[in-house]
N, C-alpha and C positions, 0 to 999 in steps of 0.2 A: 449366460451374460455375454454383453457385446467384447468382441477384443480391440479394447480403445488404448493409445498410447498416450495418456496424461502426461507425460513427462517431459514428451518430446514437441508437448503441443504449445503451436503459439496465436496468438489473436493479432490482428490488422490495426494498424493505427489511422488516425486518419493522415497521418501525414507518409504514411507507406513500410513504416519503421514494422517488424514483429516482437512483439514482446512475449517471453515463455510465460507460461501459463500457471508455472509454480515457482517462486521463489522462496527465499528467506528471510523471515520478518528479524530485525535484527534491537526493538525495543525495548525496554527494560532489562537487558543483559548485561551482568554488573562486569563491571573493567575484569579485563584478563582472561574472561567467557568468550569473548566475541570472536579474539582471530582464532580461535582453535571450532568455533562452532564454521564459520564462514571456510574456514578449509574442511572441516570434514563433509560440510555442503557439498563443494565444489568436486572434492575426489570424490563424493558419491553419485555425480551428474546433474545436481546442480546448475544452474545458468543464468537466475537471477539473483542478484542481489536487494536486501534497500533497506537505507540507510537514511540517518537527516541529522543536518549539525545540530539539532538538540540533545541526539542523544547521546553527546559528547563522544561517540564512537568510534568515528571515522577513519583513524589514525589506526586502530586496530583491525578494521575489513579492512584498510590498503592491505595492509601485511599479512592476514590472512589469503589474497586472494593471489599474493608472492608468494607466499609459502606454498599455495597451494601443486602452483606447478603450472595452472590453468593459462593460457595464452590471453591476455585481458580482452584482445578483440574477440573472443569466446563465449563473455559476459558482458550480461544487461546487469547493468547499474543504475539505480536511483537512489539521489539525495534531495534533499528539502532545504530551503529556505527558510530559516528558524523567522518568528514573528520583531524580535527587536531588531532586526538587518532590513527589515524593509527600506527602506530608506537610503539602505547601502547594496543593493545587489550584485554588482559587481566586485565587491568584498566579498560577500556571502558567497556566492559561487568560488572566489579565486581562493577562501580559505579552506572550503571542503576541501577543493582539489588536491592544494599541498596536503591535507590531512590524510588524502586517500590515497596520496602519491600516484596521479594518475592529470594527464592533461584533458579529457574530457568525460563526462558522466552522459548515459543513455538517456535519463530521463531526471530532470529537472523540476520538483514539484514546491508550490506554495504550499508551505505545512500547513498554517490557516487563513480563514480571511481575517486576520487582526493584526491593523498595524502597531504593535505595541512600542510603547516611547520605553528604550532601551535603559532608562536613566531613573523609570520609577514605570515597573512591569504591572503597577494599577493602571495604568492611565492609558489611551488610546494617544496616538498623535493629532491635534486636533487641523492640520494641515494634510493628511495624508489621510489614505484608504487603500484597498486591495486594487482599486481599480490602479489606480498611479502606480504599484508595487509593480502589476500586467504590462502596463507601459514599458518598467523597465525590464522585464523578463522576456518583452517579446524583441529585443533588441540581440539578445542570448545566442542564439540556432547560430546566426552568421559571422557571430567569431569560432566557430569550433569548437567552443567550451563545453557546449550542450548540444545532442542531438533532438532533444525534444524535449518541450516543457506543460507542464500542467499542473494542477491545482489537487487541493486533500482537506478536507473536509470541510466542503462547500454544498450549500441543501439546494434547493431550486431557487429560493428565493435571492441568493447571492451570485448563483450561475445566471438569474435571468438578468438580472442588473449588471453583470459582467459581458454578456454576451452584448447585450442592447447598448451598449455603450459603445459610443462612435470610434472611441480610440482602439476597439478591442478587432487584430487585425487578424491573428492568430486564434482558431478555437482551441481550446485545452485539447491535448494528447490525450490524459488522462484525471479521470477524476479519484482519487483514490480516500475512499470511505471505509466505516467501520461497516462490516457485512456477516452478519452469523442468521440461525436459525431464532434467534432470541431478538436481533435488531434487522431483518432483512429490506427493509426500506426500499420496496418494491415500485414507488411511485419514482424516487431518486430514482435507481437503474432506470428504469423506464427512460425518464428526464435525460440522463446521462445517454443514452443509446439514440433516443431521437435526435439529440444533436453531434450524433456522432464522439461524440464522446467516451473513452474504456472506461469501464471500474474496474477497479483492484479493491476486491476488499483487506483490511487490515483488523487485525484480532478476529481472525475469521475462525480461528478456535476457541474463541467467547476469552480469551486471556488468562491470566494466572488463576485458582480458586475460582473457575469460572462457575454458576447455578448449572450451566450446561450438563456437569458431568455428575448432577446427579437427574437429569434427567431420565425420566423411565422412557420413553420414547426412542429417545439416544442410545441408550442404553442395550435397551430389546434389543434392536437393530443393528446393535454394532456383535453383540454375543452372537444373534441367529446368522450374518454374515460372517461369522468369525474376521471380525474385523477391528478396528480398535476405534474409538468416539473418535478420534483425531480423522482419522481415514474417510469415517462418515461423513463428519465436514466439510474435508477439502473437494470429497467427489460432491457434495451435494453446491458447492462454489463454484466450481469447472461447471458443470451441468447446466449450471443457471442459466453460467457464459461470463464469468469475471475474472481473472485472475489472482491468485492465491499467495500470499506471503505468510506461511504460519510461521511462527520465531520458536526458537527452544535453542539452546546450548547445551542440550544432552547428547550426544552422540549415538545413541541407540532410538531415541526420537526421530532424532532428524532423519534417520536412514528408511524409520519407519514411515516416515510422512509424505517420503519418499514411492512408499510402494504404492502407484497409483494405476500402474496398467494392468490389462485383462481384465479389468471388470469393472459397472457400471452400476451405481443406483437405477433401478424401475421407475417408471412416471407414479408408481404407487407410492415407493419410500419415497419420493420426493417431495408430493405431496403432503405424505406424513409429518414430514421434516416443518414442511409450509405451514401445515396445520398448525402447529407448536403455538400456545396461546401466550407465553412468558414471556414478557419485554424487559431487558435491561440495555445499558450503554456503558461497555469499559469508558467511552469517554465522554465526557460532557463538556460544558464549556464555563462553568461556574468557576475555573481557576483564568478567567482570562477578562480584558478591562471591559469587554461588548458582548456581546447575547451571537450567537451565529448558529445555534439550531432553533429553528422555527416548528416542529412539527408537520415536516413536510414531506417527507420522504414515504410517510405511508397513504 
């Protein structure tokens, strides 16, 4: 196998910035998980983070990433723009901030395209949209608050109307989507790469109780590589060419999630991987006021 350094590797933005190539997805990790997961990241080399004010987290990776010892300009950070701040963006940035105790985040993403009315989480704002949200984010870079901004979970159909709109000055940094073997939405990437655009996939380890892990496919593959289904994943993500945030708060995980260099999936296993007929979504959009996957990613 090739001797590649996943760890140490980072991808081009279009605006010049590098982002590592593995981070730590920081999701569904319940209070009091997080800064001890986010320092044991970081002491184990670690370099990205990401994070987003919905999941009330923030206040605990600040403090993780002080505990950890790690010099901040060391670390990529990203947070998100929760959907009822639209409207208020420069709140939504200036609260993460204090929460992360930190004066500027590396990467700045729109969590979705739904401008949700803050005051009844049915309802969309019937004066706003993602596009006006883009207006004010693209105001963001040249206060310092942000070094770069982009969007999450956006299909083609939302990127093409964002991009083709005349106010839109700035193309997204990054697009950051759900990307596993089970939802690898190869037409998206595609989408995302021709206009210059990153992915980062998220639950790129199919998520909690994922079908993933009882896949026999995943499986074979991870015993004959003595490897672990997590490991399979992350290299079958880097290989693509995406960037990686798998989440866990177990410390013996996260070290392992870790272990990515010296060796490489085959264009065979990858294949194999590709091959995989099973489609699910950790996340839909059925908890939100507007529809925003179209079936368009594959």
């Amino acid at each position: 196998m090739a001797s590649t350094k996943a760890t140490s590797k980072t991808y081009d933005l279009n605006t010049g910035a590098k982002i590592p190539a593995v981070g730590l997805g920081t999701w569904q990790s319940k209070p009091h998980e997080v800064e001890h997961a986010v320092e044991w990241a970081l002491r184990k080399g670690y370099r990205h983070i990401d994070t987003a004010l919905a999941y009330g987290n923030e206040a605990e990776v600040g403090l993780g990433i002080k505990n950890s010892g790690v010099p901040r300009e060391e670390i990529w950070l990203t947070t998100k723009l929760d959907n009822p701040w639209h409207k208020r963006v420069t709140e939504g940035i200036d609260s993460s901030l204090k929460s992360l105790g930190t004066d500027y985040v590396d990467l700045y993403l729109m969590h979705w395209p739904s401008s949700t009315d803050p005051d009844d989480l049915k309802k969309h704002h019937p004066d706003w949209d993602f596009i006006k949200t883009w207006q004010e984010m693209q105001k963001l870079p040249a206060t310092g608050k942000v070094k770069n901004i982009g969007v999450s979970n956006f299909g083609i159909k939302n990127l093409e109307k964002l991009l083709n709109d005349p106010s839109c000055k700035i193309v997204p940094a990054v697009n950051q989507i759900e990307l596993h073997p089970n939802n690898p939405s190869p037409k998206l990437v595609a989408y995302n790469t021709s206009k210059g655009i990153h992915s980062t996939g998220y639950s790129c380890l199919g998520s909690t109780d994922s079908p993933l892990y009882k896949n026999e496919t995943l499986l074979s593959m991870a015993k004959e590589l003595k490897k672990t289904p997590q490991q399979i994943l992350l290299a079958w993500g880097l290989q693509k060419g995406w960037s990686v945030i798998p989440k866990s708060v177990n410390k013996e995980r996260i070290e392992a999630n870790w272990e990515l260099d010296g060796w490489e999936l085959t264009p065979e296993e990858i294949k194999k991987l590709d091959s995989m007929p099973e489609r699910f979504k950790v996340c839909g959009d059925a908890w939100l006021p507007i529809k925003v996957f179209f079936g368009d990613d594959e």
